[in-house]
C-alpha positions in Angstrom: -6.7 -6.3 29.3 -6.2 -4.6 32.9 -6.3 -0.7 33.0 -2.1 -1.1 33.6 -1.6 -2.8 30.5 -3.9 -0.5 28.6 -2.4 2.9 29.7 1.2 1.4 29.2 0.1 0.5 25.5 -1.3 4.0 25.0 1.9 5.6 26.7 3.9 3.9 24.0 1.8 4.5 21.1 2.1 8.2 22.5 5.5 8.4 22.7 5.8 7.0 18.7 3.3 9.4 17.6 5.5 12.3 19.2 8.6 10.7 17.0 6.5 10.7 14.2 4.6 14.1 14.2 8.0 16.1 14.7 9.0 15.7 11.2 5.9 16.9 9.7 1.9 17.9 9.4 0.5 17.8 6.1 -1.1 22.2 6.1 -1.8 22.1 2.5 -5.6 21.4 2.9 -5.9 18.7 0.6 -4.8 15.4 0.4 -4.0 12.7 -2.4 -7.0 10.1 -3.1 -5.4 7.8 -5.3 -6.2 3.9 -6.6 -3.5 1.4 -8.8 -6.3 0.4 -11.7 -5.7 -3.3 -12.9 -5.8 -3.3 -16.7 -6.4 -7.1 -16.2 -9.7 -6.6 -14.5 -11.6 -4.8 -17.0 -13.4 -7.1 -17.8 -15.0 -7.2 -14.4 -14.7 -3.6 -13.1 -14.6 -1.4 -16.4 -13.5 2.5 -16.5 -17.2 3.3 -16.7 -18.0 1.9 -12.9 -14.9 3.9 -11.6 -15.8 7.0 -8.8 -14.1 9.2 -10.5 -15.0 12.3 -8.6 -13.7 10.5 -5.7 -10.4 10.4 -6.8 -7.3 12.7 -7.3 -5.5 10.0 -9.2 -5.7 6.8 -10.9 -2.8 4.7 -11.8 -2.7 2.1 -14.2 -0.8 -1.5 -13.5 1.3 -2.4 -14.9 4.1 -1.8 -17.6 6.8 -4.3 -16.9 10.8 -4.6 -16.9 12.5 -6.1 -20.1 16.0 -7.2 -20.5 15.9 -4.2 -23.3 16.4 -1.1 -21.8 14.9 0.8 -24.5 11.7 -1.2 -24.4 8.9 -1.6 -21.4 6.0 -4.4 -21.6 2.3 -3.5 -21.7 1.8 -7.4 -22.5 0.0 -8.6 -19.7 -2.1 -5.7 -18.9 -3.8 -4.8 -21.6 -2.1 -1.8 -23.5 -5.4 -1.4 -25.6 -7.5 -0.1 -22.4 -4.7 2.6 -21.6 -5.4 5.0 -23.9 -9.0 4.7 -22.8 -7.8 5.0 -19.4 -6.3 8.4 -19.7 -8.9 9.3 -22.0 -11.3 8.7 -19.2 -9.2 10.0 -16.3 -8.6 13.7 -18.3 -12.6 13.9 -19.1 -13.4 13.6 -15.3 -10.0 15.9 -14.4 -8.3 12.9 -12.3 -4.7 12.7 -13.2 -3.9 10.0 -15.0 -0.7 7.5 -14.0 1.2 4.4 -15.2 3.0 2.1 -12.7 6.4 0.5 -13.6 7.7 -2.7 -12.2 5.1 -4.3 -9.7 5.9 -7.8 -8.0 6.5 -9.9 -11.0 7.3 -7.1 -13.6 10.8 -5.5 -11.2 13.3 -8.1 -12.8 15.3 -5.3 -14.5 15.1 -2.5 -12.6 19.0 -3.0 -11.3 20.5 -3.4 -14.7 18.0 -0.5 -16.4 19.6 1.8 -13.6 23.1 0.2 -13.4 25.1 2.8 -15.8 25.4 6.1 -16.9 24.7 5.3 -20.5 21.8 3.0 -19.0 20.1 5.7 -17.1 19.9 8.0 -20.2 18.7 5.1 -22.2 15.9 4.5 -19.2 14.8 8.6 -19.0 14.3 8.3 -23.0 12.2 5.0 -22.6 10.1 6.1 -19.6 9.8 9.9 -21.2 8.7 8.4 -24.7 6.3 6.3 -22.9 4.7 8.9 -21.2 4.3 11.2 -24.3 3.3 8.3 -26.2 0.0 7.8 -24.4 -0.6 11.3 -23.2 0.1 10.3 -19.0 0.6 12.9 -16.6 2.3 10.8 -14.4 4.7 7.6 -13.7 4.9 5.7 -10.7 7.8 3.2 -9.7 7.0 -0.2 -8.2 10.5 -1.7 -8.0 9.9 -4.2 -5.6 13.1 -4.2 -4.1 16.1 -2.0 -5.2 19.2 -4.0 -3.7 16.7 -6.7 -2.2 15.3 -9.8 -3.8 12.1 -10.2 -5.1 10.1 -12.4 -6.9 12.9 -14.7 -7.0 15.0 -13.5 -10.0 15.2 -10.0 -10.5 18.9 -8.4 -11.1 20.4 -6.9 -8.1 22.8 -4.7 -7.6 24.2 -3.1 -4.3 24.2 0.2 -5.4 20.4 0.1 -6.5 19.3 2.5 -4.5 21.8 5.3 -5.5 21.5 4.4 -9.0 17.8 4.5 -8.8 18.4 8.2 -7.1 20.6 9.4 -9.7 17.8 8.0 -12.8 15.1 10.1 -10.9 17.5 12.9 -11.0 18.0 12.8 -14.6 14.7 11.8 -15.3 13.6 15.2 -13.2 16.3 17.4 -15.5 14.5 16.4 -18.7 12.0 18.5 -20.8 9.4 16.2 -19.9 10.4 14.3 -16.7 10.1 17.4 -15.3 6.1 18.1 -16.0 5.3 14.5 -14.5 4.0 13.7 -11.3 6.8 11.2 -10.1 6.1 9.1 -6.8 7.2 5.5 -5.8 5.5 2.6 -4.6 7.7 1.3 -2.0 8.5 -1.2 1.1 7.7 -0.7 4.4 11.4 0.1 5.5 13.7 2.6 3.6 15.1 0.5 0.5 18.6 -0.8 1.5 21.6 0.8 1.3 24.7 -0.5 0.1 25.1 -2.8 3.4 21.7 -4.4 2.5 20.2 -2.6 5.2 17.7 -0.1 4.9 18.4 3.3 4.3 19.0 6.1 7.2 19.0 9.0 4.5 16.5 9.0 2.0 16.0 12.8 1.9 17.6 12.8 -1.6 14.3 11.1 -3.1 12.0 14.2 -1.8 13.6 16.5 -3.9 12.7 14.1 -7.1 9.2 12.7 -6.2 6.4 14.0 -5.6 5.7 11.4 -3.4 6.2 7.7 -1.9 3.3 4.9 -1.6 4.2 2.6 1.5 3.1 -0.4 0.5 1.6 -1.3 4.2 -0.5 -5.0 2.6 0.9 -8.4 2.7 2.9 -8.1 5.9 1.9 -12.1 6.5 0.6 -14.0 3.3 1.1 -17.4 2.2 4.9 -17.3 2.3 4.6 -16.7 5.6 5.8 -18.5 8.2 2.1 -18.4 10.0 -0.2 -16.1 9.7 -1.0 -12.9 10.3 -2.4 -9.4 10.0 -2.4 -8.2 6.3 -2.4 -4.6 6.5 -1.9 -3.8 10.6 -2.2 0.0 11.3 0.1 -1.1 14.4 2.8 -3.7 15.3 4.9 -1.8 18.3 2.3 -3.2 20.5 2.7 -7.0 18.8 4.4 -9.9 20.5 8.2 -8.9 19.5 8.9 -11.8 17.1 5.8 -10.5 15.4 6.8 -6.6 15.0 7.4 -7.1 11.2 5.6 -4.3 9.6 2.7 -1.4 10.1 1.5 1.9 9.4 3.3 3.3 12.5 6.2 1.3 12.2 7.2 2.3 9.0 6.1 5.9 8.8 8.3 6.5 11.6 11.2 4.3 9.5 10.2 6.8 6.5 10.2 9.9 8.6 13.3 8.9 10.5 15.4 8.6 7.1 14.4 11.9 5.9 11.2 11.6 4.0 8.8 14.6 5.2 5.0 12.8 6.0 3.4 15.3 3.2 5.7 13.5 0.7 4.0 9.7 1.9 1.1 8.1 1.1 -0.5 4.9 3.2 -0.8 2.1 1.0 -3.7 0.5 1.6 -5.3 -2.8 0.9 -8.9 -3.8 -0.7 -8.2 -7.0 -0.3 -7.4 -10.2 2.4 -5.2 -12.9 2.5 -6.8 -16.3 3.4 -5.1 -19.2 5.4 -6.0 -22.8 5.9 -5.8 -23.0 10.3 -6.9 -25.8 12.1 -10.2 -24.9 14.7 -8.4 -25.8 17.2 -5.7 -23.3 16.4 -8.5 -20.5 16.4 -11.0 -20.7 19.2 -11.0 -21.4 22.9 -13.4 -24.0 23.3 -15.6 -25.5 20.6 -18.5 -23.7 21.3 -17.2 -20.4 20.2 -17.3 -18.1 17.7 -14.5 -15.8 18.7 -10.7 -15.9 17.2 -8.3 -15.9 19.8 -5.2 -16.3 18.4 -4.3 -13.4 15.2 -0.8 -15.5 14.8 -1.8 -18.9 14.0 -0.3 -21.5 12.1 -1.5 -22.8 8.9 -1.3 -25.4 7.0 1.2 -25.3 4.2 0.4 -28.5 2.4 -3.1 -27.6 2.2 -3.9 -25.4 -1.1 -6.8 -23.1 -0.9 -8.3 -20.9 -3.5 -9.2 -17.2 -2.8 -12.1 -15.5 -4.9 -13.0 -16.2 -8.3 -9.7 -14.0 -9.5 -7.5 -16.1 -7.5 -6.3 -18.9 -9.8 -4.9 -22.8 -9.2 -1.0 -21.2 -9.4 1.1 -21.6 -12.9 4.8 -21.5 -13.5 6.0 -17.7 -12.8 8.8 -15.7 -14.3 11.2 -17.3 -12.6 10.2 -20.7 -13.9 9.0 -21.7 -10.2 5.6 -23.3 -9.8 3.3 -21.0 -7.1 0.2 -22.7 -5.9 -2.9 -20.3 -5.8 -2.7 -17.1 -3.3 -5.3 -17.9 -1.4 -6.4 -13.8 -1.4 -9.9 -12.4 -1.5 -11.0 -8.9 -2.7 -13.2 -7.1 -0.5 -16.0 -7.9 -2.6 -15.0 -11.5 -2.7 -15.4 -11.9 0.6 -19.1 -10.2 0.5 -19.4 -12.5 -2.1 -17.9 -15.9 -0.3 -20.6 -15.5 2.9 -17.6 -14.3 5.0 -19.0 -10.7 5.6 -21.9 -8.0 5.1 -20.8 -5.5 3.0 -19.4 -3.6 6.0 -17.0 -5.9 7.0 -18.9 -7.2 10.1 -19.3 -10.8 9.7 -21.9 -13.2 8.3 -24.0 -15.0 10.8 -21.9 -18.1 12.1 -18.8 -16.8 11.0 -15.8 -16.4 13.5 -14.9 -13.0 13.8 -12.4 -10.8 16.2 -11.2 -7.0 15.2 -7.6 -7.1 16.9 -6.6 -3.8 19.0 -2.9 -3.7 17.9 -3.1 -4.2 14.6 -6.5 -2.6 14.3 -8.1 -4.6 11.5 -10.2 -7.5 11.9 -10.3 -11.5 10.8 -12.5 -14.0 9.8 -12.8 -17.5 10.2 -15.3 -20.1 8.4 -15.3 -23.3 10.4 -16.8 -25.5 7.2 -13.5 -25.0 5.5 -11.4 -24.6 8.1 -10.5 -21.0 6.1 -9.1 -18.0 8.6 -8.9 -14.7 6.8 -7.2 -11.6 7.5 -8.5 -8.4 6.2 -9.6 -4.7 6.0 -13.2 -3.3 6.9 -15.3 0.3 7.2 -14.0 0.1 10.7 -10.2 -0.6 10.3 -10.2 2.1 7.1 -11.5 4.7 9.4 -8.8 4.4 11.7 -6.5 4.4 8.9 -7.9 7.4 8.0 -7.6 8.8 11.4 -3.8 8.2 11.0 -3.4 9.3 7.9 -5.2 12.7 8.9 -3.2 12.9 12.4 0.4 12.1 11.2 0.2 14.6 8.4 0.4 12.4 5.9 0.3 13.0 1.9 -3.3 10.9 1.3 -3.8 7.1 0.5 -3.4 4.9 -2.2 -5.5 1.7 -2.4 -4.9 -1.9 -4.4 -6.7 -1.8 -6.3 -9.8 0.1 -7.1 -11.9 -2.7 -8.8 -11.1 -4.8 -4.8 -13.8 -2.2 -2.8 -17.6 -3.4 -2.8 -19.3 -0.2 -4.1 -17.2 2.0 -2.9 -17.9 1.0 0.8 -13.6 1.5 2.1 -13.3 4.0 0.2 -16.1 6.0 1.8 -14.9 4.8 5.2 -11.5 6.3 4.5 -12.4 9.1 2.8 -15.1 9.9 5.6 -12.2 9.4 8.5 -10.2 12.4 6.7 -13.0 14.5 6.0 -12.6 17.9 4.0 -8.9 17.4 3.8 -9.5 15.7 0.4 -10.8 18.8 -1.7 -10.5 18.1 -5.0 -9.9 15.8 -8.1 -8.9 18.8 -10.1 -5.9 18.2 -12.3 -4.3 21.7 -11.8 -4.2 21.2 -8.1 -1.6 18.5 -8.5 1.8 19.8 -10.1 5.0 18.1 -10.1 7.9 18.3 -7.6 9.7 21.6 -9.4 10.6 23.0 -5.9 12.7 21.0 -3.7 12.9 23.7 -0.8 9.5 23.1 -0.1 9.2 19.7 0.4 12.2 20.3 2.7 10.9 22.9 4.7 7.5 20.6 4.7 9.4 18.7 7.3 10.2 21.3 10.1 6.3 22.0 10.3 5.2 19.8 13.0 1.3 18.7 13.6 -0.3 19.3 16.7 1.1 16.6 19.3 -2.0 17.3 21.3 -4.7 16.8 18.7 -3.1 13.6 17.4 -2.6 12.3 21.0 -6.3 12.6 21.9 -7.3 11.2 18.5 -4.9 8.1 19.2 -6.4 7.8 23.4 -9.6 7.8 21.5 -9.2 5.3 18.7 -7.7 2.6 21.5 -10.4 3.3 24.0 -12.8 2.6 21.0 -11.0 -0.3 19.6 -11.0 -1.6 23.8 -15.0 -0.5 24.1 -16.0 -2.4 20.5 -14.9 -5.7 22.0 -15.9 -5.3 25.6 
């Protein structure tokens, strides 16, 4: 890269990063340290190996949609373990979540939402549920109000107001208003009645306590080629290959109305794995290095992830999905792909990319070309996270990280701004004002400009 092309990039990511800090700094002091816990990996990663202390929050996955409105599913994740979930999240003072919906659990979201008498019925089931098993909080995974899913879900084009108007209620009753409310969400605001996303989404603020951007599978197998999973940055990307980042969408977040202190980076423990011809990936033969972070793959060609990956099934839909091809951080420790910082094995292929800021791994004996998250690309995620003001992180999933070595790296890159795992410090959203005014505060351009020049000229010296 010539010095030209370097101090253009930077220029732009500058002028972003004034866009985005303009709406809001995060002053508070502390920020949110939060991880979705699987219920269906307990067996693997029980409560008693979780960090506790290292978190603010721990949210359990998943309860799921029904065609009832009056009734939500604990089937597939173990409703036996939550109990001893928030049993074990009170004794160590982490408050203690349960996330609605998720990717294949959103399929009645539109209809729960859809009517007045449907709403109520929806407050009553979510508020019963809550009480039910002690939770301080509930966290919304509709994956996608007014935008297809898995396949099947309901849709309606008023989702997104209807979903508004539940939180509303939901924030008016006796015990929707105690809860800590937040939403998982997608990396542009959810559509609008067009079907295109959102320009006003200062209406949710006043209701949750916060948003997780959901900034992971940007490129997986239902891709068109691969890709970055979790890219801190796409505005520097070939253009047919902006589709999603940290920057990107904070700014899309921001831009709608959504103050920074209100959103959390979603980030990923995890990889997705493609099956990509050598010849696709290196220069010449006798190299190790990836060239090309957009390759094709092959789609015929069906390749298992870790040992939690499985050989596909029939989903909810009644569609047959092959196996996802994804590896947890440990499972690529695990696979010979890395060390257990990320760098890679001996023999392996390896490039860390400086637009999307997150490295890939390729293994030439299968042919297998992995994108994924490291100490290195957390810490710059936590750089971000710090700089932009933002509300904290939440991670998928906690039982992903190989003793505890991203969430260090992320935690490390924020320093002191994550203070405490003390219950009392988090209270719901009870004061609207605030989280309005939250937005006029801007961080200091100056500080986050230097931390960004710094970052890049990293990222350029790390790779020579």
């Amino acid at each position: 890269m010539t010095i030209t092309t370097t101090m253009l990039a930077l220029l732009s990511n500058i002028l972003l990063l004034q866009a985005v800090t303009s709406t809001a700094s995060n002053t508070t002091g502390s920020m949110r340290s939060i991880s979705w816990y699987a219920g269906w990996h307990s067996t693997d990663f029980p409560l008693s190996q979780v960090s506790w202390s290292k978190y603010t929050q721990l949210t359990y996955a998943f309860a799921t949609t029904t065609p009832d409105v009056k009734t939500l599913s604990l089937e597939d994740s173990d409703a036996a373990l939550l109990p001893q979930f928030v049993q074990s999240a009170h004794q160590n003072n982490v408050t203690a979540s349960l996330s609605i919906g998720g990717w294949g659990g959103s399929q009645y979201f539109s209809t729960n939402v859809g009517s007045a008498a449907n709403r109520t019925a929806f407050v009553q089931t979510v508020t019963e549920l809550a009480t039910k098993y002690d939770l301080d909080g509930l966290d919304f995974d509709w994956e996608y109000p007014n935008r297809q899913g898995i396949g099947c879900n309901t849709i309606n084009n008023n989702d997104t107001a209807n979903f508004l108007s539940f939180l509303q209620e939901l924030r008016q009753d006796s015990t929707g208003s105690k809860l800590i409310l937040s939403a998982a969400t997608s990396l542009q605001p959810w559509n609008d009645t067009s079907g295109a996303p959102s320009k006003d989404v200062s209406g949710f603020s006043k209701v949750l306590d916060f948003i997780a951007i959901m900034n992971y599978d940007v490129y997986n197998i239902l891709s068109s080629h691969a890709g970055p999973n979790s890219p801190l940055n796409d505005t520097c990307a070939p253009t047919d290959d902006q589709t999603g980042s940290a920057v990107s969408s904070v700014k899309a977040w921001t831009d709608a109305g959504m103050p920074a202190s209100q959103i959390l980076l979603g980030i990923a423990a995890y990889g997705h794995s493609f099956v990509v011809p050598e010849s696709s990936v290196f220069q010449s033969s006798s190299s190790t290095n990836i060239t090309n972070i957009y390759p094709s793959f092959n789609k015929s060609a069906e390749h298992l992830g870790d040992r939690w990956d499985s050989p596909g099934g029939v989903d909810i839909c009644g569609n047959f999905s092959g196996p996802s091809g994804v590896y947890s951080y440990w499972g690529l420790f695990e696979g010979g792909y890395i060390n257990e910082d990320g760098t890679p094995k001996a023999g392996v292929g390896y490039l860390f990319d400086n637009c999307s800021q997150t490295p890939f791994a390729y293994d030439e004996s299968n042919q297998t070309w992995v994108s994924y998250d490291n100490v290195q690309s957390f810490a710059l995620k936590g750089d971000f996270i710090r700089d932009y003001g933002l509300g904290g992180f939440s991670m998928w999933e906690t039982a992903g990280d190989l003793n505890d070595t991203l969430l260090d790296s992320i935690q490390s890159a924020i320093g002191t701004s994550i203070a405490s795992s003390d219950n009392s410090t988090q209270q719901p959203n009870t004061n609207p004002s605030s989280s309005s005014a939250s937005r006029n505060a801007a961080a200091p351009i100056l500080l986050a400009l230097l931390s960004i020049f710094s970052i890049r000229v990293a990222a350029l010296a790390y790779n020579g």
